[in-house]
Each structure stands twice: as C-alpha cells, then as structure tokens.
N, C-alpha and C positions, 0 to 999 in steps of 0.2 A: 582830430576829426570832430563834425561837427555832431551833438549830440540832438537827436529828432526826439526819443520820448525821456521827458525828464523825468517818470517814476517808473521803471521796469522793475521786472521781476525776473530770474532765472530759474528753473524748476529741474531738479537732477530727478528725472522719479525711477523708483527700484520698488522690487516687490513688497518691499516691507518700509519703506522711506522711503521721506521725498524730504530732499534739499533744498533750500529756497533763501536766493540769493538776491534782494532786493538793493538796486541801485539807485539813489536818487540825487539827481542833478543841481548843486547847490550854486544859489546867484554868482559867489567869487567864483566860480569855474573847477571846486571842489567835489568829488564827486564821495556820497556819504553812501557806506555799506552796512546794511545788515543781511547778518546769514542766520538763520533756524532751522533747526531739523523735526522733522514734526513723521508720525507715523502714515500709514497707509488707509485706516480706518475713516467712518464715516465723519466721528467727533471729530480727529486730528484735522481730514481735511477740513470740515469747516470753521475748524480755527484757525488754519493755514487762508482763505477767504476771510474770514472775520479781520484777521490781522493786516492783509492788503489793502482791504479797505480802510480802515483806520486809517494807513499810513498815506493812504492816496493815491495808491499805484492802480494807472491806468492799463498798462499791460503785462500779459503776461505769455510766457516762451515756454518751449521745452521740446523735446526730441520726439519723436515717434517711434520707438521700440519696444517692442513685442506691444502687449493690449496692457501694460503699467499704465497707461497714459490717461486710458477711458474713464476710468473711475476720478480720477483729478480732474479731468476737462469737462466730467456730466457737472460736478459740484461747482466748478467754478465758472462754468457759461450762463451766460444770460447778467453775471456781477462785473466780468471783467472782459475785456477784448483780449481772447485769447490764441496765441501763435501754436501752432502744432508742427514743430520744422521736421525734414527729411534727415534723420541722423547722418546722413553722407556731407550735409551743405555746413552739420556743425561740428565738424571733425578739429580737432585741433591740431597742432603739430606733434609729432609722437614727444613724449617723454613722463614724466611724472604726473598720473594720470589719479585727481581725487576726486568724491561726489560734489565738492567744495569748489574745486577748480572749475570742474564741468559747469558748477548752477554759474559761476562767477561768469564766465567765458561765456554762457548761454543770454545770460543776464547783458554785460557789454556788447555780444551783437544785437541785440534786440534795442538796446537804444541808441544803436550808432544806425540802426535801418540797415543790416545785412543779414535779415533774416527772410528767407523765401517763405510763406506759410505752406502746409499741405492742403488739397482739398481734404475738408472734413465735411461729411452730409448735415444736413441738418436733422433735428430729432427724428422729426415724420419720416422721412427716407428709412436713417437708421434702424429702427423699429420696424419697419418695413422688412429692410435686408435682416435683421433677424428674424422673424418671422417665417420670411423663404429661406430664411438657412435650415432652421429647426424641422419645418418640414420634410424637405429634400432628404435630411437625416433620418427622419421617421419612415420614408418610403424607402429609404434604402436600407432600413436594418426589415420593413417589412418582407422586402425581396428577397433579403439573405435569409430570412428564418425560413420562406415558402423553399428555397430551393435546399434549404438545413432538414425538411422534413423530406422533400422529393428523394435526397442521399437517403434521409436514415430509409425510408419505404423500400427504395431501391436494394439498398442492402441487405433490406430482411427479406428477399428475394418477391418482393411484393412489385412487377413492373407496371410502370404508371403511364400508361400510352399516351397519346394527343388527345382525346376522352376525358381520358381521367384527369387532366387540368382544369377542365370542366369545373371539377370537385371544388378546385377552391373558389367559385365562384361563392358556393354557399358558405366560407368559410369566413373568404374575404368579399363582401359584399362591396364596399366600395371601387375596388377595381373593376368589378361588370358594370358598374354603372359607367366608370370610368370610358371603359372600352364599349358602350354606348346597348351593353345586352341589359337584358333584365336579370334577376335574381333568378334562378333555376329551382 
C-alpha cells in the first residue's frame, strides 16, 4: 500500500498515558518506529509535542473516547495537523489487544490515508459550547433548589399558592427580569 504521510504519529490516549507511536517513511521503503510512553500531564504532554517535532512529524491521529483526547488535542493544535478519528472506523480485528498495538495500528492508518477525521470545532466555538453548557447547569441546579425549598415549605405545612411564587421573585431576581416583570 501506498504510503501518503511519511512522518505520522499514532496516539493510544488513556487517563493517565498516552502511547505514541511514530512512523516514519524511510527512502529504501523501510518504514522506522518509535514508540514512547509519556504521562497525561501538562509537562509530559509537551514533551510528547516537543519530541514530534524534533523528529518532523507532520501528523498526528488518535481515537475519540471519552473526553482523554481534549487535553492532548488543546496542547498539540496549532503545532501539528491533527486527526481525531471515530473509534468505530479504528477498530482492529478482535484478538490481542495492547496501548502499543492500538498507537501502532492507529499510527499505520494514518499514513496509508484510511483515517476519516471527526468534526472537531474550533477554539471560539468550543469555548462557546462550554460556556452554554455551564450555564444551562447553573439554571438547572437553580430550579432544583427553588422547588427543594417549595417541598421543604410545603412539608412544614406552610402551603405556597400561585402568589406566593411571587416570593421568589425577590429571592431570585434574575428570573423576573428574565420573565420580562420587575423586581417586587
């Protein structure tokens, strides 16, 4: 098979490692391996980039399972063209299954070009979808506490009619504004 990038990289990442399995395409048709195992950390990753670069490796691969990946992919974007594949397309065939094999395996489709990329957003987005995530989060543990007090009131035989939601207006001021009343 025809080899398309001659210095790949394959990237096994786990919560505490990442494997990395650089391929590099030699003129007699020899293909030269190194493998390193390097931590999950800020340092390791960027000596895990430090070292790609040195060696000249233009791209780099690796799986998208669970959120391992993010923290690898923030440090190494913008240095390296980087693949983020759908772990279904880089499935091997079952048998003897190592972080070794996996970066190796990941490593060889990436430079034979049978690696599909994922969409991955770029920074501005992301940052963005965090941003409305964390929110979303915050009004939803807000609502749970309003209707956590409505129970406890209710059970201390204190009944809270249509009126008395009112109340939290002055409690929670941003939702009157929200729901377009003024402060009470």
């Amino acid at each position: 098979m025809q080899t398309l990038v001659e210095r790949g990289c394959g990237l096994a990442v786990h919560q505490a490692t990442v494997v990395a399995c650089l391929l590099i395409a030699l003129r007699n048709g020899q293909v030269q391996k190194q493998i390193r195992t390097l931590g999950t950390s800020a340092r390791e990753l960027l000596r895990l980039r430090e070292w790609l670069l040195s060696e000249g490796c233009t791209q780099v691969a690796m799986e998208s399972t669970g959120v391992y990946w993010k923290p690898v992919n923030a440090l190494l974007e913008g240095a390296l063209e980087i693949v983020v594949a759908n772990a279904q397309h880089v499935r091997k065939v079952p048998g003897r299954k190592t972080d070794v094999k996996d970066a190796e395996w990941i490593a060889d489709l990436l430079c034979h070009g049978l690696l599909r990329p994922s969409f991955v957003a770029p920074p501005p987005i992301r940052e963005l979808r965090d941003l409305t995530r964390y929110r979303r989060k915050l009004v939803e543990s807000q609502a749970a506490e309003r209707h956590r007090l409505l129970k406890l009131l209710e059970t201390a035989q204190h009944q809270v009619g249509k009126r008395g939601h009112g109340r939290f207006r002055r409690i929670w001021p941003a939702d009157a504004a929200r729901a377009g009343r003024g402060s009470s």
